[in-house]
TIGUMAR-323979 format. One record per residue: residue in one letter; x, y, z of N, C-alpha, C in turn; residue number from 0. Coordinates in steps of 0.2 Angstrom, whole numbers, padded with zeros to 4 digits, m for minus. Atoms other than C-alpha are relative to their C-alpha. Layout:
BEGIN
+----+-------+-------+-------+-------+-------+-------+-------+-------+-------+-----+
: aa :    nX :    nY :    nZ :   caX :   caY :   caZ :    cX :    cY :    cZ :   i :
+----+-------+-------+-------+-------+-------+-------+-------+-------+-------+-----+
:  A :     X :     Y :     Z :     X :     Y :     Z :     X :     Y :     Z : NUM :
...
+----+-------+-------+-------+-------+-------+-------+-------+-------+-------+-----+
This chain:
BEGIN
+----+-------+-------+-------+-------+-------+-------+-------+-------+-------+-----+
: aa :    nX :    nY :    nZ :   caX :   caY :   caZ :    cX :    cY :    cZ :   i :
+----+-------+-------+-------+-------+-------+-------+-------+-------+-------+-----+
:  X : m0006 :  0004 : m0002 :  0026 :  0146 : m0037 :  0006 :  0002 : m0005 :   0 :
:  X : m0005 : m0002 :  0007 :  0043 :  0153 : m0046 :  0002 : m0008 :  0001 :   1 :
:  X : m0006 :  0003 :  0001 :  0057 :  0142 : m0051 :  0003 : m0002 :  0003 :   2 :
:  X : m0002 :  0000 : m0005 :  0065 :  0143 : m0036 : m0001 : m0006 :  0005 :   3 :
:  X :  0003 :  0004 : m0007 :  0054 :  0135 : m0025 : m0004 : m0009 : m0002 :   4 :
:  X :  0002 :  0008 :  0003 :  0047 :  0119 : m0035 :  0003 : m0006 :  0003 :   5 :
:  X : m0004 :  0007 : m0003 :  0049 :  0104 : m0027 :  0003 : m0003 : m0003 :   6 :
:  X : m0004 :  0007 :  0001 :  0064 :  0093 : m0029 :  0000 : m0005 :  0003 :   7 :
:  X :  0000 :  0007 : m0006 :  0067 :  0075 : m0025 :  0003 :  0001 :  0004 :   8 :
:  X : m0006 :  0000 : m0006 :  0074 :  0073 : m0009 : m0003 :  0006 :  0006 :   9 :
:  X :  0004 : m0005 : m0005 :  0064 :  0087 : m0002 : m0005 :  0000 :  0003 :  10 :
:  X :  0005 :  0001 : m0005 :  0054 :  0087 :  0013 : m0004 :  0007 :  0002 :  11 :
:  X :  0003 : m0005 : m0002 :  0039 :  0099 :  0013 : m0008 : m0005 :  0004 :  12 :
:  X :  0006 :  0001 : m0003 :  0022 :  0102 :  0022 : m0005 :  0000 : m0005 :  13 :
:  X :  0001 :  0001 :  0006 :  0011 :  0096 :  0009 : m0009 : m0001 :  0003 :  14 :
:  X :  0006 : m0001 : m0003 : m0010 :  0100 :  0011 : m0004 : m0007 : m0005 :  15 :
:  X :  0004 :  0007 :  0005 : m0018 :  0082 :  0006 : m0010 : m0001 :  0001 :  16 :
:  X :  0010 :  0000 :  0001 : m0038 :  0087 :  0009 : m0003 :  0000 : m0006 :  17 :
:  X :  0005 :  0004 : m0003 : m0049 :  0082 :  0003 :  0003 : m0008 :  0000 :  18 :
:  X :  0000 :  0006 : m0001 : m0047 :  0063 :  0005 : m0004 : m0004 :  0001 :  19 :
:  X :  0003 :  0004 :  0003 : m0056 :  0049 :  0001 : m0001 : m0007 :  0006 :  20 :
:  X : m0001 :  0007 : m0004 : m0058 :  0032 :  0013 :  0005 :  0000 :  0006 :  21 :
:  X : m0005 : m0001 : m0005 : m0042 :  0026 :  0022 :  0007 :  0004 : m0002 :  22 :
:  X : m0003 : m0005 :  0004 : m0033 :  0040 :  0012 :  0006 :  0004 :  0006 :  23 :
:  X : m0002 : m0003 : m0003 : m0018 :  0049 :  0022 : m0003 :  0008 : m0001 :  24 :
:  X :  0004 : m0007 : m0002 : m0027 :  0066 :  0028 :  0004 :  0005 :  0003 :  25 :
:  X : m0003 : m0010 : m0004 : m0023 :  0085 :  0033 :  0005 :  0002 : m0003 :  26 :
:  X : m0005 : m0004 :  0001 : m0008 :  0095 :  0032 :  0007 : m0004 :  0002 :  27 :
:  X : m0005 :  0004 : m0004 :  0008 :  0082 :  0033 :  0006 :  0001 : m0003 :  28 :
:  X : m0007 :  0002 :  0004 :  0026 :  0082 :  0030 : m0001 : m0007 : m0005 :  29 :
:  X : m0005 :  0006 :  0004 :  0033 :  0073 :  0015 :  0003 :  0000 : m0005 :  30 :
:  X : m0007 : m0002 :  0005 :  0045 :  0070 :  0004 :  0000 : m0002 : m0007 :  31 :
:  X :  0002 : m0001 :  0009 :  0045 :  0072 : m0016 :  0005 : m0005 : m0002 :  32 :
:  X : m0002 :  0007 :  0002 :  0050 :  0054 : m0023 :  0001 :  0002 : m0007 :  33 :
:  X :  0001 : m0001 :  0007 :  0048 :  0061 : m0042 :  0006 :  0002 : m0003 :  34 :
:  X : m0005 : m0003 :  0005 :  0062 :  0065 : m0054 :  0001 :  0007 :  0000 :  35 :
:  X :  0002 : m0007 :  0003 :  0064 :  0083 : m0056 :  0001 :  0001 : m0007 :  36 :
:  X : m0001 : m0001 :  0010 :  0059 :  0089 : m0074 : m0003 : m0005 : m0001 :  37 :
:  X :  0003 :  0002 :  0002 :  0049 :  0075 : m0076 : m0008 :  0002 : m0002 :  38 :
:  X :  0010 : m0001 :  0003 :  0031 :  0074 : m0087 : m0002 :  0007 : m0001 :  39 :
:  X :  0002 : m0006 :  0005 :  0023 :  0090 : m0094 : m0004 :  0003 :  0007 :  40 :
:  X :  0004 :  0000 : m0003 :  0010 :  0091 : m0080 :  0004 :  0003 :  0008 :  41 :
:  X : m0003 : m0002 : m0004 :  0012 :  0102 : m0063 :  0000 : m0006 :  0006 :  42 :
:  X : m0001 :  0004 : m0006 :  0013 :  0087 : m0052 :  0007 : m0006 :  0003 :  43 :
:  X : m0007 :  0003 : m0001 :  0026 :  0077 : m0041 : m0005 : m0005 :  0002 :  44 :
:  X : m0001 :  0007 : m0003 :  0026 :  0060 : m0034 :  0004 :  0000 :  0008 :  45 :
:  X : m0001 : m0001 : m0007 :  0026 :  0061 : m0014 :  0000 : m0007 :  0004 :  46 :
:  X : m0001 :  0006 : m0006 :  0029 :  0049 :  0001 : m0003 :  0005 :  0008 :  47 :
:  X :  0002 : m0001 : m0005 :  0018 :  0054 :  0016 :  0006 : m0002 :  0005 :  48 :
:  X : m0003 :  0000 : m0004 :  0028 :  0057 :  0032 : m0005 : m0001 :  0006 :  49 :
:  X :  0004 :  0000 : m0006 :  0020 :  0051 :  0050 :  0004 : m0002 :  0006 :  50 :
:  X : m0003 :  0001 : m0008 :  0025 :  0049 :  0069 :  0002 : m0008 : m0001 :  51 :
:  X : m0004 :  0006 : m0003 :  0035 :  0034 :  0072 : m0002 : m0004 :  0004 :  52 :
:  X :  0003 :  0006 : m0003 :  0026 :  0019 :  0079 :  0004 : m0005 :  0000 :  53 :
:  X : m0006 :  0005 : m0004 :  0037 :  0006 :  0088 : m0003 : m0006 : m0008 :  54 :
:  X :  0003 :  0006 :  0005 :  0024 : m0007 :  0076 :  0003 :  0001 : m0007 :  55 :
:  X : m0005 : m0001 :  0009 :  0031 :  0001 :  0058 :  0006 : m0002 :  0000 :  56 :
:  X : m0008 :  0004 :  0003 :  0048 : m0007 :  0061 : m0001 : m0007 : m0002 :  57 :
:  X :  0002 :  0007 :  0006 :  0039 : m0025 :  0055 : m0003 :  0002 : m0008 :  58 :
:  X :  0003 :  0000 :  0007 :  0031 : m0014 :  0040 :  0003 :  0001 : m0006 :  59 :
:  X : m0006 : m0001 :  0006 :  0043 : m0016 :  0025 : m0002 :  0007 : m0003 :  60 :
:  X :  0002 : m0007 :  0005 :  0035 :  0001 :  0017 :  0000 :  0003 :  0005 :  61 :
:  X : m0003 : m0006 : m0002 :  0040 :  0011 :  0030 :  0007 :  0002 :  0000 :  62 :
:  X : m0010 : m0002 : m0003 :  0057 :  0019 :  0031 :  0001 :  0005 :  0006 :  63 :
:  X :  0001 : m0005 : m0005 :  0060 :  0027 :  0047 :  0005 :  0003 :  0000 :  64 :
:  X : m0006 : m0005 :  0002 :  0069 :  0045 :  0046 :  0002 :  0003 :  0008 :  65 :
:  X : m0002 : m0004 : m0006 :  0078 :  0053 :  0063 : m0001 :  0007 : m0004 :  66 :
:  X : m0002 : m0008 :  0003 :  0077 :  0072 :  0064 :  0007 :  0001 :  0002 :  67 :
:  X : m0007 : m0003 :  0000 :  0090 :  0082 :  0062 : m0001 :  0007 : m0004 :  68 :
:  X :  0000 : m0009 :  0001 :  0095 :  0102 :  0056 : m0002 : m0002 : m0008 :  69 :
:  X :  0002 : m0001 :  0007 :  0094 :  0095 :  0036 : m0007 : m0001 : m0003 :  70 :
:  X :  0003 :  0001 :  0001 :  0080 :  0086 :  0035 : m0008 :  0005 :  0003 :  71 :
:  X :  0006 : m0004 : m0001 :  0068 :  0099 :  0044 : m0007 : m0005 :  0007 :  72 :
:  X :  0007 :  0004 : m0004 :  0058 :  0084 :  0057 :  0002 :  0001 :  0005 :  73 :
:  X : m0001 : m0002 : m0006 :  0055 :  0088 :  0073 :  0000 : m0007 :  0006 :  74 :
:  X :  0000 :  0005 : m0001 :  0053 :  0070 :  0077 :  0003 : m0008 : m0003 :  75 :
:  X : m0001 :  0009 :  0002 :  0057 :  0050 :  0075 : m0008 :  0000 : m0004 :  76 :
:  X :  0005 :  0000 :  0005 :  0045 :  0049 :  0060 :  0001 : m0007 : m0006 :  77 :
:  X :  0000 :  0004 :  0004 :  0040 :  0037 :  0047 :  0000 :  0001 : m0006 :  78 :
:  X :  0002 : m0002 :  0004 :  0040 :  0037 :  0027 : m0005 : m0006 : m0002 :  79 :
:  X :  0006 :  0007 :  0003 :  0024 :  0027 :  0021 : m0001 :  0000 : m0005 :  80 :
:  X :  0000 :  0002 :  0007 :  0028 :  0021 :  0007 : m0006 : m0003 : m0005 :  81 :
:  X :  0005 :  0002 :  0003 :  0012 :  0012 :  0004 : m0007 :  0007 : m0001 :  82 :
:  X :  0004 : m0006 :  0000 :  0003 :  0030 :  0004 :  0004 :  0005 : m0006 :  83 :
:  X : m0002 : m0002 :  0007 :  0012 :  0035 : m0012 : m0006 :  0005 : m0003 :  84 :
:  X :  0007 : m0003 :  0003 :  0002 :  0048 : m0024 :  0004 :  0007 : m0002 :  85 :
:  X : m0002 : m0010 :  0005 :  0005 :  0063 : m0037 : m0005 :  0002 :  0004 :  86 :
:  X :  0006 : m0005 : m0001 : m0001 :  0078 : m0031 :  0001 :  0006 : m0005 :  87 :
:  X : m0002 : m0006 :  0003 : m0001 :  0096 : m0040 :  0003 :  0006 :  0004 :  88 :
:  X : m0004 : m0005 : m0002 :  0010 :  0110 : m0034 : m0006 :  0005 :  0003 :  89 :
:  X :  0007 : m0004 : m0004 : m0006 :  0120 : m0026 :  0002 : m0004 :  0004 :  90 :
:  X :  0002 :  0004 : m0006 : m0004 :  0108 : m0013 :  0002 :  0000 :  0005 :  91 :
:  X : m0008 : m0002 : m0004 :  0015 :  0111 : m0008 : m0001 :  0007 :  0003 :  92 :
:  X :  0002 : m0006 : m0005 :  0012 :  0123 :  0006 :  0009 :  0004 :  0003 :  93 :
:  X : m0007 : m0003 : m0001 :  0032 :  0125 :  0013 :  0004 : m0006 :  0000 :  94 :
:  X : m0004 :  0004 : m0001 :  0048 :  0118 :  0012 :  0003 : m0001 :  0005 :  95 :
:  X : m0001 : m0003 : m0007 :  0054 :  0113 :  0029 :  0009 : m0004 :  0000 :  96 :
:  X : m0004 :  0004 :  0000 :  0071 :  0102 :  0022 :  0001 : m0005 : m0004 :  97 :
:  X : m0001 :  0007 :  0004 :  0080 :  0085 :  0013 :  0002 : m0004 :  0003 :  98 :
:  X : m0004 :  0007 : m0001 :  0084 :  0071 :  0016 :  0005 : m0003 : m0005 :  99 :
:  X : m0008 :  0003 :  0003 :  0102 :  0062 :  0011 : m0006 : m0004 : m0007 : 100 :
:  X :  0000 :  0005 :  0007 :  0103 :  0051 : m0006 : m0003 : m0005 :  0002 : 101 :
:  X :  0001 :  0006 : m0001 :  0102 :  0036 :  0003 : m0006 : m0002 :  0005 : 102 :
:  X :  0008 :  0001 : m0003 :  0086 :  0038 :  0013 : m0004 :  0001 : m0005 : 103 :
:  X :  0005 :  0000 :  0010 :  0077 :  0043 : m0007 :  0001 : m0006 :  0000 : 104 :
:  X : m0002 :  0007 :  0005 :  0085 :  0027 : m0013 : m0005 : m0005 :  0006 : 105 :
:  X :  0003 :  0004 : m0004 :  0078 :  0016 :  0003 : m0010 :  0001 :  0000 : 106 :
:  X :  0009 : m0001 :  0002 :  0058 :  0024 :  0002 : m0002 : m0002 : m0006 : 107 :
:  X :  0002 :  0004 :  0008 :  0060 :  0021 : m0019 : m0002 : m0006 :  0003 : 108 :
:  X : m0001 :  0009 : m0001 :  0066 :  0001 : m0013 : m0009 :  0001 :  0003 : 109 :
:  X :  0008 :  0002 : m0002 :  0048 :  0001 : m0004 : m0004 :  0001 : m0003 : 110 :
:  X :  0007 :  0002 :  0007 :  0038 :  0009 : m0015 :  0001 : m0007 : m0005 : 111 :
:  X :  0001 :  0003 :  0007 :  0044 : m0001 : m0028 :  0000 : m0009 :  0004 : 112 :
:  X :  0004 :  0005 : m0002 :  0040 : m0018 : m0016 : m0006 : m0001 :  0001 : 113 :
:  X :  0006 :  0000 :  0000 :  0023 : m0011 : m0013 : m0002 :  0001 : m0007 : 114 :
:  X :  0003 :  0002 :  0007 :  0019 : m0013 : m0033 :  0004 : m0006 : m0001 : 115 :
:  X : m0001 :  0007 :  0002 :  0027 : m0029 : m0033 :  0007 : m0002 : m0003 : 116 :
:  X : m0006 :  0000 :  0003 :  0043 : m0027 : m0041 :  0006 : m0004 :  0006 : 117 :
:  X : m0007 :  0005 : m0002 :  0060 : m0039 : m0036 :  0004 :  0004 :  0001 : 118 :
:  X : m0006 : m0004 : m0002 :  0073 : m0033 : m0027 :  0004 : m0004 : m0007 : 119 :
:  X : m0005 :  0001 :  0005 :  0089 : m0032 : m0040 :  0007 : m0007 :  0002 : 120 :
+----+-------+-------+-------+-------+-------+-------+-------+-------+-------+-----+
């Protein structure tokens, strides 16, 4: 991986999450890189699984649903599930398909940071 290609925040790759453990998201899924760029010493980022859009995730605070469009690279009404959070290592990041706006990062943060417990400001 040059320089070039390293995942930044805000960007939506296909990212290979095998092997998996329990009720672990699995396969090969869109998702988007929640991590600082340039943070920690180590080659890994902090991801948000992307999944099909289920009518039932609009009661689940830790999802944020994203429309496709040309930027963002989704082909669908998709979900970011939040509670599916998890460093991975750049071996994992298979292609970049797109980004999402400022303001849909800022809203998947808000949920992570409700699913560890933290108060709204």
């Amino acid at each position: 991986m040059t320089s070039s290609n390293i995942p930044k925040r805000g960007e939506v790759w296909i990212v290979d999450l095998n092997p998996t453990r329990g009720a672990e998201i699995c396969k090969q899924r869109t998702a988007v890189v929640l991590s600082s760029d340039g943070i920690g010493r180590l080659p890994l980022h902090i991801i948000v699984p992307i999944t099909e859009w289920q009518p039932s995730f609009a009661a689940a605070h830790w999802f944020q649903k994203l429309v496709p469009n040309k930027k963002n690279g989704l082909s669908k009404d998709s979900g970011a599930d939040s509670l599916q959070v998890r460093s991975v290592t750049r071996e994992r990041f298979l292609k970049r398909i797109g980004t999402l706006d400022a303001g849909e990062i800022e809203e998947i943060a808000y949920r992570v940071a409700l699913c560890i417990g933290l108060k709204p400001l």
